[in-house]
C-alpha positions as CSV (number, residue, x, y, z in Angstrom):
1,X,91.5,127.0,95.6
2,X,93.5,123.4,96.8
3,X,91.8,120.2,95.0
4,X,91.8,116.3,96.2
5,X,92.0,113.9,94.1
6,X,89.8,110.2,95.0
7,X,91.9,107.9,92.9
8,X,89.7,104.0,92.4
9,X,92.1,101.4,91.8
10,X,89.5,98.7,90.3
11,X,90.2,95.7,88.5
12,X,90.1,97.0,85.0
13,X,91.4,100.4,85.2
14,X,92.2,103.5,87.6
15,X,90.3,106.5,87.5
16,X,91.1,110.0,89.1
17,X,88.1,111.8,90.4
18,X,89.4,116.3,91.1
19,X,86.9,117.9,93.7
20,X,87.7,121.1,95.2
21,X,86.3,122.5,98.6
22,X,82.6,123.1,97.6
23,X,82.3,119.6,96.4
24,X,82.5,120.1,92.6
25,X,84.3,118.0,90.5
26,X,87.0,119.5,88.5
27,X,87.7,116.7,86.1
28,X,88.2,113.1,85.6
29,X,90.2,110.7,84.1
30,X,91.2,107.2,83.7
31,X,93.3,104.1,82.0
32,X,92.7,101.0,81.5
33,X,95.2,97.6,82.3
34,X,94.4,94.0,81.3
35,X,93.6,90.6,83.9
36,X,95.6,88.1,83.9
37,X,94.2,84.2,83.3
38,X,97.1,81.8,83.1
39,X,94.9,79.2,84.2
40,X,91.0,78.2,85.0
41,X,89.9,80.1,87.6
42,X,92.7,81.9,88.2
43,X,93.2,86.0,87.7
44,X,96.0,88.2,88.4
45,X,97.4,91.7,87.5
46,X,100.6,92.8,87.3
47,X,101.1,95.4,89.4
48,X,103.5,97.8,87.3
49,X,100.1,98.3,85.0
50,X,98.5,100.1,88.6
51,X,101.6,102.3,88.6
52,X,101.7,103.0,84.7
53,X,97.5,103.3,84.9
54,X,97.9,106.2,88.0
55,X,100.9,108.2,86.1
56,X,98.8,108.5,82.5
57,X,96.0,109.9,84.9
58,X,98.4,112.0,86.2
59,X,99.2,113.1,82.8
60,X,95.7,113.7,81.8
61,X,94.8,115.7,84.7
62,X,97.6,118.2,84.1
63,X,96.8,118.2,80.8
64,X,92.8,119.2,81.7
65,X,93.8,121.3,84.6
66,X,96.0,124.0,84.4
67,X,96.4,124.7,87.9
68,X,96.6,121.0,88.9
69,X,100.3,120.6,89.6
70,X,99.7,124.0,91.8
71,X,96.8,123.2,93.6
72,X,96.5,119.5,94.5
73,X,97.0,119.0,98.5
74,X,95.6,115.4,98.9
75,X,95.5,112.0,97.2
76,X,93.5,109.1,98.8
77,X,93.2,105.7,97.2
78,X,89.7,103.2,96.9
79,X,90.8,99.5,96.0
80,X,89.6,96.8,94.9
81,X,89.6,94.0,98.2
82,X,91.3,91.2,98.9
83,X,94.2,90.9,96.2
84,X,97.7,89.3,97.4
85,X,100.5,91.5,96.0
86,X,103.7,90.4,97.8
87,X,107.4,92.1,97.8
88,X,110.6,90.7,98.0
89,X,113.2,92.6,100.6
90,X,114.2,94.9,98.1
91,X,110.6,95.9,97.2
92,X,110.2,94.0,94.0
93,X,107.8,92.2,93.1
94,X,107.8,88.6,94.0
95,X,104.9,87.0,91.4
96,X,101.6,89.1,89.9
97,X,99.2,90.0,92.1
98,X,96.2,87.5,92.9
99,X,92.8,88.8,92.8
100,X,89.7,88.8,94.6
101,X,87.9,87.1,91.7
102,X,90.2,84.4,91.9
103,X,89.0,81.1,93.0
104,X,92.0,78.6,93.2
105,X,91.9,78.8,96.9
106,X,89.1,76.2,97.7
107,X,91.1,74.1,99.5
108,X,92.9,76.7,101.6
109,X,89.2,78.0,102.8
110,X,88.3,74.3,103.6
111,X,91.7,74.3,105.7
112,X,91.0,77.4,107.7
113,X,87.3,76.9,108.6
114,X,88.5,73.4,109.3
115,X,91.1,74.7,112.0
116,X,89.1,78.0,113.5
117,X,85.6,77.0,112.7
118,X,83.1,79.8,114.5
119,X,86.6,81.2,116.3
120,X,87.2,82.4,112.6
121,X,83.8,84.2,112.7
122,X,84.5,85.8,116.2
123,X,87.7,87.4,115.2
124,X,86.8,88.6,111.6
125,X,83.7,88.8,111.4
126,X,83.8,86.5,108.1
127,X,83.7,82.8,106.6
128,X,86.9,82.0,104.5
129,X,86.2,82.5,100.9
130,X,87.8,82.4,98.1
131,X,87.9,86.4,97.3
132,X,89.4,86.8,100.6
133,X,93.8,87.3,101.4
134,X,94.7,84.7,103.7
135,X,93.5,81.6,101.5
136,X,95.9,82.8,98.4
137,X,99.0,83.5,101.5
138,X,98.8,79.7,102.0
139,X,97.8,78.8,99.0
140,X,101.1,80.5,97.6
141,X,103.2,78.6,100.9
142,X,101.4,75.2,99.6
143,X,102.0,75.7,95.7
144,X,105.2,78.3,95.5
145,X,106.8,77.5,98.6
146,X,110.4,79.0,97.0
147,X,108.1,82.4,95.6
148,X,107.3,82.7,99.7
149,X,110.4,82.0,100.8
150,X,111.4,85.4,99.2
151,X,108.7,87.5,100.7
152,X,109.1,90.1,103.0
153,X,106.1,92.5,102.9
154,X,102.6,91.4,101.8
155,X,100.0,94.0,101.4
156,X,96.7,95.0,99.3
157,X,96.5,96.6,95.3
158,X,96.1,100.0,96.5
159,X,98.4,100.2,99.1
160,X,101.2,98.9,96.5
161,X,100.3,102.1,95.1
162,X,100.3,104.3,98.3
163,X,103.6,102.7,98.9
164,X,105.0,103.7,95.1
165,X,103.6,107.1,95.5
166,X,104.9,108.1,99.2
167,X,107.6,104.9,99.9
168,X,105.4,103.9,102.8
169,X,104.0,100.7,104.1
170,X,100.7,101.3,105.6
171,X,96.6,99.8,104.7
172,X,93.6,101.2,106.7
173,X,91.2,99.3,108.8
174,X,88.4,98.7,106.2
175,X,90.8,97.1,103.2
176,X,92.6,94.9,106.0
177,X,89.2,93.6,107.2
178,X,89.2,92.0,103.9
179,X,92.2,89.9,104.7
180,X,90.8,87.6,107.6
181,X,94.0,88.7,109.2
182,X,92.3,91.7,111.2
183,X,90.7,91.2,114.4
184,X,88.1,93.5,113.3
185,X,86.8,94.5,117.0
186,X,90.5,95.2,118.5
187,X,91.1,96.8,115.0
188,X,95.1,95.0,115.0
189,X,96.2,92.4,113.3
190,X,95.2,89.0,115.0
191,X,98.1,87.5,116.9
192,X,96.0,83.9,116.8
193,X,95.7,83.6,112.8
194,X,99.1,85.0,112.4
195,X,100.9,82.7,114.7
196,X,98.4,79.6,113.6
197,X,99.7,80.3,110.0
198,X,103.0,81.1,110.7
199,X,102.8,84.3,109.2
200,X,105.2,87.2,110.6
201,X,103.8,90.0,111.7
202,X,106.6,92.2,110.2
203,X,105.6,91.5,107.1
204,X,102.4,93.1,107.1
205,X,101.9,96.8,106.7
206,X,100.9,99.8,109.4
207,X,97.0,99.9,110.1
208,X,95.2,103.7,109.9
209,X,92.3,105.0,109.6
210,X,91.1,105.8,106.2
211,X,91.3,109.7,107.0
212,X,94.7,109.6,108.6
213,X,97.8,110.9,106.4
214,X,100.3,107.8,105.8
215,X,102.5,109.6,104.1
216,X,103.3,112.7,101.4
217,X,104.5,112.1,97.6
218,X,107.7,111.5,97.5
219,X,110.0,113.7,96.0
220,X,110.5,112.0,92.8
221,X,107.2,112.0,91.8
222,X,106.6,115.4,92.7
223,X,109.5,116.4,90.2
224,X,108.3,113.9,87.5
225,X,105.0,115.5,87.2
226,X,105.9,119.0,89.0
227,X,103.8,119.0,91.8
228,X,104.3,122.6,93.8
229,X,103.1,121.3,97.2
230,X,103.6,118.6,99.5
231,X,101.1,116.2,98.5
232,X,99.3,114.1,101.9
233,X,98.2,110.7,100.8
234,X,95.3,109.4,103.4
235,X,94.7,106.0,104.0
236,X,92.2,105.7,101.7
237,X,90.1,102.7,101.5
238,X,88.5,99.4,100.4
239,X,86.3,100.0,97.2
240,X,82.6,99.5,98.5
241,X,83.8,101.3,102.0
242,X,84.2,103.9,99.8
243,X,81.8,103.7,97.9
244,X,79.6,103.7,101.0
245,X,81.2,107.0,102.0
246,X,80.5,108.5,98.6
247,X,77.1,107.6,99.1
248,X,76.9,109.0,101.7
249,X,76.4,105.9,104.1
250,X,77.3,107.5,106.9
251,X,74.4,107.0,109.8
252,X,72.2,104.5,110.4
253,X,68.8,104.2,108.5
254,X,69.9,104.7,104.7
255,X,71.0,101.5,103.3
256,X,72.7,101.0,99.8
257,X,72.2,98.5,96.4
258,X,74.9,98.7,94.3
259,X,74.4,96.9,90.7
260,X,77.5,96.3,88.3
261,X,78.5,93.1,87.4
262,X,78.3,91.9,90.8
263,X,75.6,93.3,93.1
264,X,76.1,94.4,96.9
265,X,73.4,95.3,99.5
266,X,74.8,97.1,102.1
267,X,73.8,99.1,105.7
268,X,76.0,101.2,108.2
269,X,76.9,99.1,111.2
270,X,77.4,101.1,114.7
271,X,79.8,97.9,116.3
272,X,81.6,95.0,115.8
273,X,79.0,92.4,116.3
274,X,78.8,89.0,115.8
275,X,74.4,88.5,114.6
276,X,75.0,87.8,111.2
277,X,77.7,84.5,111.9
278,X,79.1,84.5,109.1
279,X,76.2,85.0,106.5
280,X,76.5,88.5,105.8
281,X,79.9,90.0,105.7
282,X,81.0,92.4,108.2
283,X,84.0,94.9,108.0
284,X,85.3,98.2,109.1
285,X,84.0,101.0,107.6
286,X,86.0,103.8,106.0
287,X,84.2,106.1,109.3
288,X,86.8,105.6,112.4
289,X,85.2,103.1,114.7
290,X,82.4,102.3,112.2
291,X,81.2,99.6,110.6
292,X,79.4,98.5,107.8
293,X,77.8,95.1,106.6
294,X,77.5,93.7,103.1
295,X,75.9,90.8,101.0
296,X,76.8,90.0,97.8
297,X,75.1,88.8,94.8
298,X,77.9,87.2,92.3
299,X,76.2,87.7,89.2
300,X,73.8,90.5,89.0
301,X,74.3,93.2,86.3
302,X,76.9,90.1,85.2
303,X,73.3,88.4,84.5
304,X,71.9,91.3,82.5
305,X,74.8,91.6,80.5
306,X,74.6,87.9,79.9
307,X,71.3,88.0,78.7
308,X,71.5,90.3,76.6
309,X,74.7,89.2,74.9
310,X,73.0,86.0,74.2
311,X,69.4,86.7,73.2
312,X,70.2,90.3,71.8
313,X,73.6,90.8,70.6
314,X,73.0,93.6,68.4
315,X,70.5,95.7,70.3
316,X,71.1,98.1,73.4
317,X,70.2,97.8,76.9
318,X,67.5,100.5,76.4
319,X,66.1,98.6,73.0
320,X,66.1,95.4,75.0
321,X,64.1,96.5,78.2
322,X,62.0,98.8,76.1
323,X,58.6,96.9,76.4
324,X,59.3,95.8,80.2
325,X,56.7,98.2,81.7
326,X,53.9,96.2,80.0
327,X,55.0,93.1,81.7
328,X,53.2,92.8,84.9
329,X,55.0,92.5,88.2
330,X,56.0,88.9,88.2
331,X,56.4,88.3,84.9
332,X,53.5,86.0,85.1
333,X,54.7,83.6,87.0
334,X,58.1,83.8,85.0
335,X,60.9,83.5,87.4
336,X,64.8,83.8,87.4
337,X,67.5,82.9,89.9
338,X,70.8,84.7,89.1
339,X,73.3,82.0,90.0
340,X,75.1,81.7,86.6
341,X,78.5,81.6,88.2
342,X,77.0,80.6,91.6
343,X,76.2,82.9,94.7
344,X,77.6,84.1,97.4
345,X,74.9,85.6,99.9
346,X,72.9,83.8,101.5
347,X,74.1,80.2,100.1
348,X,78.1,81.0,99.8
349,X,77.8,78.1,96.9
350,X,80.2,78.5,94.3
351,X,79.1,75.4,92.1
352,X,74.9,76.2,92.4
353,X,74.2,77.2,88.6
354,X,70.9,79.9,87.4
355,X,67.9,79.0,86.3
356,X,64.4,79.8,84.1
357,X,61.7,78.1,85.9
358,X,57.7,78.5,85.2
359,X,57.9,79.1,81.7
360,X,55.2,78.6,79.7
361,X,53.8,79.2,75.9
362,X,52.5,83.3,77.2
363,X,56.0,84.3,78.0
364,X,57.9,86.9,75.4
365,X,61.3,87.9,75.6
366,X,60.3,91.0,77.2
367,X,58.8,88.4,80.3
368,X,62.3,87.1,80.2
369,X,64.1,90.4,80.6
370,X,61.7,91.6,83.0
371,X,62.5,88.2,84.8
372,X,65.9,89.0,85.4
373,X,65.8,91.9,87.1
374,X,63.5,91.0,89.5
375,X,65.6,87.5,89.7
376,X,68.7,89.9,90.4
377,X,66.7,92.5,92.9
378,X,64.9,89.5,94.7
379,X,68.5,88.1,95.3
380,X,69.7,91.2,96.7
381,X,66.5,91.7,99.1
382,X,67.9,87.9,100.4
383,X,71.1,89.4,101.9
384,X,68.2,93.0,103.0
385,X,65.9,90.0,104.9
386,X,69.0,88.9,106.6
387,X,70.1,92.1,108.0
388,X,66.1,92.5,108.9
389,X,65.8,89.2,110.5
390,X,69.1,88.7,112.5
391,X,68.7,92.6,114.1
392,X,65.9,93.4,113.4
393,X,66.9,96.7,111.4
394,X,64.3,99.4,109.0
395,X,65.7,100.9,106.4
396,X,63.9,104.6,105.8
397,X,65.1,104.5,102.5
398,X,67.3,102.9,100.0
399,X,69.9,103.9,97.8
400,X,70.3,102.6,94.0
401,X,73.8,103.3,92.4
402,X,75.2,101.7,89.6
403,X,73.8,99.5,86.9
404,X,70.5,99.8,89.0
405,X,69.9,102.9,89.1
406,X,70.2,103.9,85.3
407,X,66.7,102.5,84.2
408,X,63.1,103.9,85.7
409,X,61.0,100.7,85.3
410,X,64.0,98.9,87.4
411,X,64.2,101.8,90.0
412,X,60.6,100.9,90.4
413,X,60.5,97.1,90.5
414,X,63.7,97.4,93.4
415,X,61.3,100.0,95.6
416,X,58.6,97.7,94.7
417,X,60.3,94.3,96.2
418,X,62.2,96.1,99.0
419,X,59.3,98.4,99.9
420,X,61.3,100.8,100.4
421,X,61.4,104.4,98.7
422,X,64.1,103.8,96.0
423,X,66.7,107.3,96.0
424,X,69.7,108.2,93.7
425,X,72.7,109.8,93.5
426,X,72.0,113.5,91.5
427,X,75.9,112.9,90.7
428,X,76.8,109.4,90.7
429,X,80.7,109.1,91.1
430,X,81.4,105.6,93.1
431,X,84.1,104.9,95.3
432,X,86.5,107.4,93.4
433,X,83.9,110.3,95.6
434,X,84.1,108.2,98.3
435,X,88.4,108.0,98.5
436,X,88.2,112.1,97.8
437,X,86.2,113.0,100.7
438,X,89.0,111.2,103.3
439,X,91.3,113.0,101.9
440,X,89.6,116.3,102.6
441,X,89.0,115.4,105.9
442,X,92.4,114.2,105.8
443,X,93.1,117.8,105.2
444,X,91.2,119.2,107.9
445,X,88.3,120.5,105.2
446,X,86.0,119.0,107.3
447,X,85.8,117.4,110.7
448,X,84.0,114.2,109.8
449,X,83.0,112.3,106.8
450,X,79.5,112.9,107.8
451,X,79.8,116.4,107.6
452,X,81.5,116.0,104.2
453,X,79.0,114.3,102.9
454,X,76.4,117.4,103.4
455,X,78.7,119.1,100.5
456,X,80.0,116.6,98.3
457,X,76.7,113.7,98.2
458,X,73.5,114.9,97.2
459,X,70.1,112.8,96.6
460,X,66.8,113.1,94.3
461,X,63.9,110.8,95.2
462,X,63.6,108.0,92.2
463,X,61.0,105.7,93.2
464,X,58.0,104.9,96.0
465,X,56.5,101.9,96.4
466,X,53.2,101.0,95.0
467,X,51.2,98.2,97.5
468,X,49.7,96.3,94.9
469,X,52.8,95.3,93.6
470,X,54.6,95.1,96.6
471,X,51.8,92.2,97.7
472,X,52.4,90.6,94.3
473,X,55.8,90.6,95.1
474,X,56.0,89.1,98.2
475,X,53.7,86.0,97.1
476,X,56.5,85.9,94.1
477,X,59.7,86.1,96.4
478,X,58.0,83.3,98.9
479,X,58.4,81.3,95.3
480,X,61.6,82.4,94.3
481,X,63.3,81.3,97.8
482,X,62.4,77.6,96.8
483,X,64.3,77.7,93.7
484,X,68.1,77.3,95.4
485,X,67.0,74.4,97.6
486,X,64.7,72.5,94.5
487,X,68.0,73.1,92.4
488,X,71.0,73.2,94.1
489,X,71.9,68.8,93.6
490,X,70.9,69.3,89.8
């Protein structure tokens, strides 16, 4: 039969995703590890908790499987972006890993747009930001100058794991672009950061492509769990590259909303350009030579979760939005901007705070739920009229996967305010999907992801839009752009 197995390496716990050849999965299963806060804005993960988090999936899978150990032929890894996990020359680890959530490294991103301004942009496509790798390598020069000193190999969460699982040192193209190390274009490390920052290029891992094999399972592992062939681990990729790929965002036209606690809108990118300067992320995709670009809202499903939390502790989601469909579109008038832990796309304003404006004695609770989704959905159709305005891209149709994607009256207010037709996943499995489709092309299963993607991604129509709301909508989102600039200095 021969499985694959799309491992996710997120930030609160590892999940294993079996597929076989026709697309199905097998089974799944996944463990949990804890953040790390020693201090105000700062998060870290140790990462022995990855390693013990991939070994009790291991576990699970052979337990649910009984012909796991004798069929699995590939392994490729989705991880969360950005983190700093740093080696010493033996291999161990030099200090917990810092994440992408992080945000100690305000200074450092000052520092770097200070020295390489719009250069910065040219080579990676990106601003400095706080989420991103080369802020937290000098912040750890700065601030642990004796911790660097001992460094020898840097590289991202999941390819610590590739390198426990196969003993190799590689990342691929679309986790690196994350770095603001890459020269995204050339697709190598960039000789001008690197020297700038006095950064050795040694210490840095091997660049592939996500499909490429980096290595096998090493020997050890294959008798600790009893693995009967020689196990290819791909390059695997960054999580919403993955995701992408399990979404089947694989050719120009379809473009992608992804709810959880943060929100992403995101559209397959054919080159390396340089349109966007900066406001809308740009990095490789998990496709060879492809592309993708990505804006981010900071707290979208984060908002939800917050409301509800507050105002409705002891009810569920479905209880809370329950009466939402008798709310007209706009809440009348109501309106809510999602910057409760400030935003990143369009404003990349990390101290802007959220906000209720227009209320007045009509408004119900269900006007203030209804309020924030649309608040959320208008913030990501910011980062949608970006990629619109700077290239002047349509989107046929619009994928809705997480958080998003669970409730109808949502599905129809995002189709409503994008005018787009809204679509779903019929399977909705993330970037674990995603990381197990390079590894059967890794395999030679198929030729391309794109072909892949015809067996293992599959779509049901969820939502089209309905005109009158869409005109009420855009009068509402011509309001709801003022609302950053009128409060931004409170």
């Amino acid at each position: 039969m021969g499985y694959v197995l799309g491992i996710d390496l997120g930030t609160s716990s590892l999940k294993g995703l079996l597929m076989n050849k026709s697309g199905k999965v097998v089974a799944f299963a996944g463990a949990d590890y804890s953040l790390l806060h020693p201090k105000k804005g700062y998060s870290e993960q140790n990462g022995e908790e990855w390693i013990k988090a991939c070994e009790t999936v291991f576990s699970k899978l052979i337990e649910k499987v009984s012909d796991f150990q004798k069929e699995l032929e590939g392994i490729a890894i989705s991880g969360q972006m950005h983190g700093l996990v740093t080696l010493d020359e033996k291999y161990n680890t030099v200090r917990p890993a810092i994440l992408w959530n992080d945000t100690r490294t305000t200074a450092q991103c000052a520092e770097i747009m200070e020295d390489f301004g719009e250069r910065l942009i040219e080579i990676t496509k990106n601003k400095a930001l706080e989420g991103f790798t080369l802020p937290k390598i000098l912040w750890m020069k700065e601030e642990e100058p004796g911790l660097w000193e001992k460094t020898a190999h840097i590289m991202l969460p999941k390819d610590y794991l590739i390198f426990r699982l196969t003993g190799e040192l590689a990342t691929d193209y679309s986790d690196a672009a994350g770095t603001l190390l890459l020269d995204v274009a050339a697709k190598k490390w960039s000789d001008e950061i690197l020297e700038k920052y006095g950064i050795d290029a040694k210490i840095l891992p091997k660049l592939y492509n996500s499909i490429d094999c980096v290595g096998k399972v090493s020997p050890e592992y294959r008798e600790k769990f009893g693995f009967e062939k020689e196990i290819k681990v791909m390059g695997g990729g960054a999580d919403n590259a993955c995701a992408a790929v399990g979404s089947g965002i694989t050719v120009s036209g379809l473009g992608m909303v992804s709810i959880g606690t943060s929100g992403v809108f995101l559209s397959y990118e054919e080159e390396a350009h340089s349109h966007y300067k900066g406001q809308l992320h740009l990095f490789n995709h998990g496709i060879p030579d492809a592309y993708y670009s990505m804006g981010v809202t900071l707290a979208a499903g984060h908002s939800l979760n917050w409301f509800k939390e507050t105002f409705a502790p002891n009810e569920s989601f479905e209880e809370l939005l329950s009466d939402i469909h008798s709310i007209p579109a706009g809440s009348d008038g109501l309106l809510f901007a999602p910057y409760i832990v400030g935003e990143r796309t369009p404003y990349a304003d990390s101290k802007v705070r959220g906000s209720f404006t227009r209320i007045d004695t009509t408004h119900t609770r269900s006007h203030f739920a209804r309020a924030v989704l649309e608040g959320i959905t208008f913030s990501l159709r910011d980062s949608k009229e970006l990629m619109a305005g700077l290239t002047g891209r349509k989107f046929d149709k619009i994928l809705s996967v997480g958080g998003g994607s669970k409730n109808k009256e949502w599905l129809q207010i995002q189709a409503d305010i994008f005018d787009t037709e809204i679509i779903t996943l019929t399977t909705e499995q993330g970037p674990g999907l995603g990381a197990a489709m390079m590894a059967a092309v890794g395999l030679g299963w198929f030729n391309n992801l794109n072909e892949c993607a015809g067996t293992f991604v599959h779509y049901k129509s969820a939502a089209l839009p309905k005109s009158e709301n869409v005109r009420k909508y855009n009068e509402v989102y011509e309001s709801y752009r003022k609302i950053y600039e009128a409060t931004k200095d409170l």
